[in-house]
N, C-alpha and C positions, 0 to 999 in steps of 0.2 A: 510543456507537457508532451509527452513521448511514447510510444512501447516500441521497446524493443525485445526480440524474443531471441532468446539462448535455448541451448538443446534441450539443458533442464529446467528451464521455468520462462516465465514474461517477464520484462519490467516495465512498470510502469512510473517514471519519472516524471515529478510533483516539481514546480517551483511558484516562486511567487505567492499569493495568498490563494486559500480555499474558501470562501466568504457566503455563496451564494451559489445558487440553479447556475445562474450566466455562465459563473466561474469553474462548473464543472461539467459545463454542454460540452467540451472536447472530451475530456475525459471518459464521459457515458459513452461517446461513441467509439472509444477506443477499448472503451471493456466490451462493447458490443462485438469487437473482432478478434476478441481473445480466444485462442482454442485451446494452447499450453496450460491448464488453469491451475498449477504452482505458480502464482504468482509472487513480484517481488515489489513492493510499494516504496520506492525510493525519495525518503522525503528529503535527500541533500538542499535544495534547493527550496525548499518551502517555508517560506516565512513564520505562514501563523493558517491554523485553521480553528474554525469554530463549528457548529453541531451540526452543519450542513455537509462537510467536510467529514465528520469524525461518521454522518447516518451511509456517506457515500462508499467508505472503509469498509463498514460493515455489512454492507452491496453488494464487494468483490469478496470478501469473507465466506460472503453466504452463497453467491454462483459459485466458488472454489469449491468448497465444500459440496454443493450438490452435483457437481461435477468431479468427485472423487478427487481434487488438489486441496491446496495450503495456500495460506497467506505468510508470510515473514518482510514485515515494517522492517526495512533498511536507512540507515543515517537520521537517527533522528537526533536535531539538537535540543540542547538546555530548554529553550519556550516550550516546544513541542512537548517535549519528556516530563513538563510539568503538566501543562494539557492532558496529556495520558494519563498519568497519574491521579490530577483530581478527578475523569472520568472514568476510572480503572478498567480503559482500553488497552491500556499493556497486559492487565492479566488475560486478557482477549486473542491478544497476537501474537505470534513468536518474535522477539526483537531481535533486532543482529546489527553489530557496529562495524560490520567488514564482508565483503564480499565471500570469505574462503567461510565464516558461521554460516553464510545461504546455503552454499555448494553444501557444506556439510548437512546442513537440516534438512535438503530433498536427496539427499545419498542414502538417508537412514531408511 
C-alpha cells in the first residue's frame, strides 16, 4: 500500500486483501497525510475486500468531499466489481478502467 501524489489528485494504491483494523493501519495513516484530496483509489492489486475495507472507502469519500475533492476507484477487477455491485458502492463512486478516464474526471 502506497500514496503517491500527482499534480492532480493522490493515489492511493491497494494490494493484497483489505479484511480488518490491522490491514488498514497503514492506510489510515497515509489518508492522514493526504492534502491533494482528488483522490485516486487504485485497486490494481487488491485481491478481495470485505465491509471493513468497503466502511474505509467511504472515509476517504467523505474527507474528499469535506475537503472540497472526489474520489474515482481505479482498476477494479471481476471479484471486486461484483463486491461493489452487490453493495451498490459503484453507484457511490466514480469508476474508471484507465488512467487518461482520472485525468479526465478531475479536468472537468
Amino acid at each position: 500500500m502506497n500514496l503517491h501524489v500527482d499534480m492532480d489528485y493522490s493515489v492511493l494504491s491497494f494490494d493484497g486483501k483489505l479484511m480488518s483494523d490491522a490491514d488498514l493501519a497503514d492506510a489510515q495513516i497515509l489518508l492522514n497525510s493526504i492534502t491533494n484530496w482528488n483522490v485516486v483509489l487504485d485497486l490494481a492489486k487488491l485481491s478481495y475486500v470485505n465491509s471493513s475495507g468497503i466502511a474505509f472507502f467511504i472515509r476517504v469519500l467523505t474527507r474528499a468531499r469535506l475537503n472540497q475533492g472526489d474520489v474515482v476507484v481505479l482498476n477494479v477487477n471481476e471479484q471486486l466489481t461484483k463486491i461493489f455491485e452487490l453493495t451498490k458502492i459503484n453507484q457511490v463512486f466514480h469508476m474508471a478502467n484507465t488512467e487518461m478516464e482520472v485525468k479526465a474526471y478531475f479536468k472537468k
